[in-house]
ZAMARGU-4260 file (C-alpha; in steps of 0.2 Angstrom, whole numbers, plus 5000, padded with zeros to 4 digits):
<rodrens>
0) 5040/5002/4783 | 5023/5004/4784 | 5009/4996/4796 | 4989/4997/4792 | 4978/4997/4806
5) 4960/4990/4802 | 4946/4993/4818 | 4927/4987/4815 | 4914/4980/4824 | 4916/4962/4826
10) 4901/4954/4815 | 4903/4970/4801 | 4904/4963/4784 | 4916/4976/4778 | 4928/4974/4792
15) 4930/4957/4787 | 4934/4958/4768 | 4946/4973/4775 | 4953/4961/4785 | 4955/4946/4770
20) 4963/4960/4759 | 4978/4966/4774 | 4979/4947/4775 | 4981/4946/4755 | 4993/4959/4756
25) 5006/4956/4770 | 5008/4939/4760 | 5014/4948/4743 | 5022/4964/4752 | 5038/4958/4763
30) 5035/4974/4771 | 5017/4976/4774 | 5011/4976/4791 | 4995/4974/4800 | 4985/4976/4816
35) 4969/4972/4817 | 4958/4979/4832 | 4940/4968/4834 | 4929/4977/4843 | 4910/4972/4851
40) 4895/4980/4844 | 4889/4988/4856 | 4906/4996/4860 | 4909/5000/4843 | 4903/5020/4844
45) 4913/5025/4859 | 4929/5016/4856 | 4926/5027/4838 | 4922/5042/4845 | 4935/5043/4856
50) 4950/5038/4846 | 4944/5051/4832 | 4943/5064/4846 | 4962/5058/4851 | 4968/5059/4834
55) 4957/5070/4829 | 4948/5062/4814 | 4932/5064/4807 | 4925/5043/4802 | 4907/5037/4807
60) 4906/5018/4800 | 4915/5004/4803 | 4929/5000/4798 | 4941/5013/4802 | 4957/5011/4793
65) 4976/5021/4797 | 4991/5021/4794 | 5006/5023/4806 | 5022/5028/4799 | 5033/5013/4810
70) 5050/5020/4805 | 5046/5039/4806 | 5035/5040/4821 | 5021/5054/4824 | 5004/5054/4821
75) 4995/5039/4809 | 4988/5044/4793 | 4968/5042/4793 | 4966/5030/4775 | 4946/5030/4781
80) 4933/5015/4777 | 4932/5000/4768 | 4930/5009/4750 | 4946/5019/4753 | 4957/5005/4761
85) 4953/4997/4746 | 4954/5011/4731 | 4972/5015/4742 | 4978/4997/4739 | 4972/4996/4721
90) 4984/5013/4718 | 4996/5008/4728 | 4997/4989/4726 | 4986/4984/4710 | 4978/4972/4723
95) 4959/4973/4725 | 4946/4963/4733 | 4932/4950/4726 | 4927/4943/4740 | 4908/4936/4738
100) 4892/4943/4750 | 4891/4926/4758 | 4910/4926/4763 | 4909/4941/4770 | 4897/4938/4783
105) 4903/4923/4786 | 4919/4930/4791 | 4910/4942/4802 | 4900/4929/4811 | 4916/4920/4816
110) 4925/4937/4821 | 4911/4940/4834 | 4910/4922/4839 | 4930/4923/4840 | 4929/4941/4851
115) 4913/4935/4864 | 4925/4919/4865 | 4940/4929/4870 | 4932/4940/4882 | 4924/4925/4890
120) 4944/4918/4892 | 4948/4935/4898 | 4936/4934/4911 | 4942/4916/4918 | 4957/4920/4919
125) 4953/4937/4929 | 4942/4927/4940 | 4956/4914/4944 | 4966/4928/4951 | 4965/4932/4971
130) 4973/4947/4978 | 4978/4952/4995 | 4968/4966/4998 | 4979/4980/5004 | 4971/4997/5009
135) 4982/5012/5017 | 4973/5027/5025 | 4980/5045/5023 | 4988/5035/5008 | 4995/5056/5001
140) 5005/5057/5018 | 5025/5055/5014 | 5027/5038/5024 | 5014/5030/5007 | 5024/5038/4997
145) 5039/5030/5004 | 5032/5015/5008 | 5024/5009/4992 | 5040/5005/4982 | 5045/4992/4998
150) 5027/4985/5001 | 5022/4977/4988 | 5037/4963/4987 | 5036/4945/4990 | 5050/4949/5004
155) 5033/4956/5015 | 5020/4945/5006 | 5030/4929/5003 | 5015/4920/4997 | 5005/4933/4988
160) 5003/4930/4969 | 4994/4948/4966 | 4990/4963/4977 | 4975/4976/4976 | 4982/4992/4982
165) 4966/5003/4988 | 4971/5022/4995 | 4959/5031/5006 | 4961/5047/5007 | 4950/5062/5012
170) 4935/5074/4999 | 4944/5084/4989 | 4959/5072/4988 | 4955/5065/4972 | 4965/5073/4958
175) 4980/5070/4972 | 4976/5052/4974 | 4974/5048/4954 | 4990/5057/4952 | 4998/5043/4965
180) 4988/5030/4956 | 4997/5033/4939 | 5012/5034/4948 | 5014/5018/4954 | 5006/5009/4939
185) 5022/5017/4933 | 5031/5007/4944 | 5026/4990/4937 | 5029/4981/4952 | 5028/4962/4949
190) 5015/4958/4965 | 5003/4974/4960 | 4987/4967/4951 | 4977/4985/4952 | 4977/5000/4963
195) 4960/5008/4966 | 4955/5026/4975 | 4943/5029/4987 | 4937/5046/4996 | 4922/5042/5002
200) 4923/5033/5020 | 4907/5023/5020 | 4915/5012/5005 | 4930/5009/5015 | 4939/4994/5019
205) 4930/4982/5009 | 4935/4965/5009 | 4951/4970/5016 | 4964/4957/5019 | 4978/4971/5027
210) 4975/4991/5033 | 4989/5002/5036 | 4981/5018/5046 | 4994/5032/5043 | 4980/5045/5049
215) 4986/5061/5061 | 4974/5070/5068 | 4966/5084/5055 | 4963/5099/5065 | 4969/5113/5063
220) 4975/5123/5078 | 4976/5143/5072 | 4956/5148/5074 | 4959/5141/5093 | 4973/5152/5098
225) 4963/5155/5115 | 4960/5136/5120 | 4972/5129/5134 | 4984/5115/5127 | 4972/5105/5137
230) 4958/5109/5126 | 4966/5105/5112 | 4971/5090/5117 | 4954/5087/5121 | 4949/5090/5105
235) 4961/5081/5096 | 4954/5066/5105 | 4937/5068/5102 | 4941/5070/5083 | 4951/5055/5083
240) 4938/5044/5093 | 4925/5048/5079 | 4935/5045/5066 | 4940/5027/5073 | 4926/5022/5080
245) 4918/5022/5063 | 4934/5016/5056 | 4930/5001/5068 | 4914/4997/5063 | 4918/4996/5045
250) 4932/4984/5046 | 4919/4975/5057 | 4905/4972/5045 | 4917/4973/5028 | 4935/4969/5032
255) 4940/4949/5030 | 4938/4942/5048 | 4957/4938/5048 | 4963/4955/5042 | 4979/4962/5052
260) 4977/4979/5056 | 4992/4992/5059 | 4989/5011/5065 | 5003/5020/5064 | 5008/5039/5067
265) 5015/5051/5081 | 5000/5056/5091 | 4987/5044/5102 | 4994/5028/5093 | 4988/5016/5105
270) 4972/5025/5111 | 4967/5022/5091 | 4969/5004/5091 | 4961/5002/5107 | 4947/5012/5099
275) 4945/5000/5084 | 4947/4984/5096 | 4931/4990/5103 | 4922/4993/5090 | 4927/4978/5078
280) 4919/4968/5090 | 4919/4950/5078 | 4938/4951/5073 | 4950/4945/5085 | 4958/4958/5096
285) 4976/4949/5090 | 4974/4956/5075 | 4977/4972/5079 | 4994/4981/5081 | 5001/4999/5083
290) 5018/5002/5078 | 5031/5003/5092 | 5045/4998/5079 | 5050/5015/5076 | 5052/5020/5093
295) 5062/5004/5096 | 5075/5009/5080 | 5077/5029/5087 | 5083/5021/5104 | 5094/5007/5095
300) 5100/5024/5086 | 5105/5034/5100 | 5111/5021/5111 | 5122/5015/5094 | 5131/5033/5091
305) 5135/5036/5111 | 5144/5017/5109 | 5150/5020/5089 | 5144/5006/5082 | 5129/5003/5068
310) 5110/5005/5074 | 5111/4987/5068 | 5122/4981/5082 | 5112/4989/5094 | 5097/4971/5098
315) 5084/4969/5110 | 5078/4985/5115 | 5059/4984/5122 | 5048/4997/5121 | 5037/4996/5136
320) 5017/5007/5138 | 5011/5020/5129 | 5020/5024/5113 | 5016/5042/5109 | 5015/5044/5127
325) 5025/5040/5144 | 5033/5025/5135 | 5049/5018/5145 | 5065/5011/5133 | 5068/4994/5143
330) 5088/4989/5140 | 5087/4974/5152 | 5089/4962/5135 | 5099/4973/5125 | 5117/4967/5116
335) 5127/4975/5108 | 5139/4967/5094 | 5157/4974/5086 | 5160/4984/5099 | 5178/4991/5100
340) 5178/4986/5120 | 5192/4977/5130 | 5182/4960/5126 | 5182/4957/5106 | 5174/4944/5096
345) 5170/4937/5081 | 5152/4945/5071 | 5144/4934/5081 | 5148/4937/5095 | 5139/4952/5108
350) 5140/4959/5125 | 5125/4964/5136 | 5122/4983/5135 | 5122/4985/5153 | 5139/4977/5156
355) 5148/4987/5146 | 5140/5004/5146 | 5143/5011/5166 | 5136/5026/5163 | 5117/5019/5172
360) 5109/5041/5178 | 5111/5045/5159 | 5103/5028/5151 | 5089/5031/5166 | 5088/5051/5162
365) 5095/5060/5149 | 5094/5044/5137 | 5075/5043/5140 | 5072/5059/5135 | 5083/5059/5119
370) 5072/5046/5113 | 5055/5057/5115 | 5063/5070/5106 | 5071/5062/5092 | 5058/5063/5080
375) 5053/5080/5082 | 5073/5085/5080 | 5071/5074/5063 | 5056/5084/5058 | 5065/5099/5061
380) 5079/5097/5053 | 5069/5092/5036 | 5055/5102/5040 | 5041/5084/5038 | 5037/5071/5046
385) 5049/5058/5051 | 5042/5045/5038 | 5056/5035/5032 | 5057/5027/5048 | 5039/5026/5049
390) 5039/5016/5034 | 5053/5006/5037 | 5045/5002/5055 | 5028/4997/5046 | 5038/4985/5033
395) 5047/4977/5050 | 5032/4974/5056 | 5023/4966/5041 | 5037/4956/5036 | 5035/4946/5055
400) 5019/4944/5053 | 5020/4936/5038 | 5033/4924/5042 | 5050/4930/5035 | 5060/4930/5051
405) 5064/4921/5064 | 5051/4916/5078 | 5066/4921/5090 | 5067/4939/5089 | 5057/4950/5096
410) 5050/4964/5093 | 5041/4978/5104 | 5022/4979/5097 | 5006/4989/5105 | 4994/4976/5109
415) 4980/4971/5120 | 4985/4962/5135 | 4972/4958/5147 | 4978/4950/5160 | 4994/4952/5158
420) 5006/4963/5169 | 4989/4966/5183 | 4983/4981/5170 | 4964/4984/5168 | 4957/4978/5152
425) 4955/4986/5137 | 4970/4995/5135 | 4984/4994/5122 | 5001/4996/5127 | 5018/4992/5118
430) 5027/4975/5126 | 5039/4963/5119 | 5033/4950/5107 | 5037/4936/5095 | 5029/4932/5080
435) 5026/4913/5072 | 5014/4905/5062 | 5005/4921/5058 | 5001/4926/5074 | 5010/4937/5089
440) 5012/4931/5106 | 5018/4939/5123 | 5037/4935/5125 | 5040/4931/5143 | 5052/4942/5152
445) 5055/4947/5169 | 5046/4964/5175 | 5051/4971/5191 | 5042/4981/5201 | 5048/4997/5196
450) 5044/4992/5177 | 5025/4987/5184 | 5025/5003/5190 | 5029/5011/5173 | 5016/5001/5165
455) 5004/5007/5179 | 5007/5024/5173 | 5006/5020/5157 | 4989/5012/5159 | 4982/5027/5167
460) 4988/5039/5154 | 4978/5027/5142 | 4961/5026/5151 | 4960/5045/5154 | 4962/5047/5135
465) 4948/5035/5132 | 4938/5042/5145 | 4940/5062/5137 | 4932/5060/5124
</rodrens>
């Protein structure tokens, strides 16, 4: 079986009595086919040139007409213009054409008029769509990659109906970037309405609804061999206060004033929110979060093999202070469910983690430190970035936020809490909250004094950050 492609300039004469004679033959032939491709005038010359350079064909007037072998596959068959469409199907067919002048432009009058009219529909119906906004920085890292596939779902935007994925990446990031781009059209996931690239900053985070900041710092260590790890640290922070202190001002003057805002990563995670809170000056400091979810599952990890049950036994751990920093793992809360024990239970049923497990030196000590070493025994074992559970931290997160769990559980999230726990203002530090209705709030536990002074220290650590740089 054969099909005839025609393609012509919408108000062209000769593409409409092409078009009358396809119509005339498909209903003699049972097995003639046709596609008909309408194109605008003024598109006409480079839609031509470039499938003639695809194909590689040589046709300058409209129409153009091909066939495509349907049952053999490979490469369609130039037939060429109106004159040999029409000498082929008089050999072929003994059909010809006598369609007067007048009906020909006509026909070619309501072509156009039919084309403008469907681009106009296309438009409306475009226009009717709006997206959530979605844009990830560092978006060539591993946690995107492995974060993409699980983001764009209606299980972490329950009452989305399309989302514009925007990556952000760095100069010279581009071919990289576009490369992602055609892999997750790829994907054709339900919610994902376009996905868009962007490398240069000063058009970032336009109109944005959600930003996910997966940035590290960017320097590179080997050409100061002679600086003190103080130094280096110093500059790390200086890099990473310019970079989000203009990342601040952007979502200020171009973000949606209720965007949520996630920073991410392993190094100065709440010294970079705390940078963007005082720079997004008109957005409300709530909606602003660095990721202490992570942390939180590596302790529930830990704790989980020492007692050999699942990590998802392991409930209400809180991460307390500075998450890439002196953070404390508070168990106070914690349960603990199908434990093998002297007490057993139903699924439901769980024990504090402190009444069962006696062993109090090694959950103060050895227990603390397992936990700041985790990730960096994960990265070097697989030799990256420990981004699965960066990712799966992120989704966590954004899930709450938008309402699919319960407004009971808690999670430990780096916010600013001033006033809260006597701390100075302007600091972001990782506390136990509850989200509901959209919107996080402090979860009211008891903190001793011996926690207060944790936080103190904590509080410290973060103001000398800010005031290095």
């Amino acid at each position: 079986m054969a099909k005839f492609v025609l393609a012509g300039k919408s108000d062209c004469p000769r593409f409409a009595k092409a078009e009358l004679l396809a119509d005339a033959l498909q209903r003699c032939l049972p097995n003639f086919r046709t596609h008909k491709i309408s194109i605008l005038p003024d598109d006409w010359k480079d839609w031509l040139d470039a499938t003639c350079k695809t194909n590689g064909w040589k046709h300058e007037k409209s129409p153009l007409v091909w066939r495509e072998l349907v049952d053999q596959g490979g490469k369609g068959m130039l037939i060429g213009g109106f004159s040999d469409f029409l000498q082929h199907c008089q050999v072929y067919y003994n059909i010809t054409s006598d369609m007067p002048t007048d009906m020909m432009l006509s026909v070619a009058a309501e072509n156009l008029e039919t084309k403008i009219a469907l681009i106009e529909e296309e438009k409306h119906r475009v226009s009717l769509i709006k997206p959530l906004h979605l844009w990830i920085s560092s978006a060539l890292s591993q946690t995107c990659h492995l974060l993409i596939p699980n983001l764009l779902s209606a299980e972490v935007f329950p009452r989305v109906a399309a989302i514009s994925l925007h990556l952000l990446g760095l100069e010279g990031d581009e071919e990289g970037l576009q490369g992602l781009k055609m892999e997750m059209e790829d994907l054709a996931l339900p919610l994902l309405h376009q996905v868009s690239v962007h490398t240069d900053l000063e058009q970032a985070f336009e109109g944005a609804d959600v930003i996910l900041l997966l940035d590290e710092s960017c320097s590179d260590d080997s050409d100061v061999v002679n600086d003190s790890e103080q130094e280096k640290e110093k500059k790390r922070i200086k890099e990473i206060s310019e970079i989000y202190t203009k990342y601040g001002r952007l979502i200020d003057t171009r973000a949606n004033k209720e965007v949520k805002v996630i920073v991410s990563g392993d190094s100065f995670v709440n010294l970079r929110c705390s940078l963007l809170v005082d720079n997004a000056c008109s957005i409300d400091k709530h909606q602003f979060v660095a990721m202490a979810t992570q942390l939180e599952n590596e302790a529930r990890a830990i704790i989980a093999k020492k007692l050999r049950v699942m990590a998802s036994d392991v409930t209400d751990v809180t991460v307390w202070g500075n998450i890439s920093g002196s953070f404390y793992i508070d168990l106070q809360r914690a349960k603990v469910f199908n434990f093998n024990g002297a007490i057993k239970g139903p699924a439901f049923f769980s024990q504090s983690l402190l009444k069962i497990f006696h062993d109090r030196k090694w959950l103060e000590t050895d227990f603390q430190d397992l936990v700041r070493c985790q990730r960096a025994a994960v990265a070097s074992r697989t030799c990256r970035a420990a981004a699965m559970s960066a990712a799966n931290g992120i989704l966590t997160i954004l899930r709450a936020w938008n309402g699919t769990c319960s407004p009971d559980k808690v999670f430990s999230l780096g916010v600013l809490c001033p006033g809260s726990y006597n701390l100075p203002d302007g600091i972001v530090l990782s506390v136990p909250v509850t989200f509901s209705d959209g919107k996080w709030s402090l979860f009211n536990v008891a903190v001793g004094d011996e926690l207060k002074e944790r936080l103190q220290v904590s509080a410290s650590e973060l103001l000398q950050e800010k005031n290095s740089d």
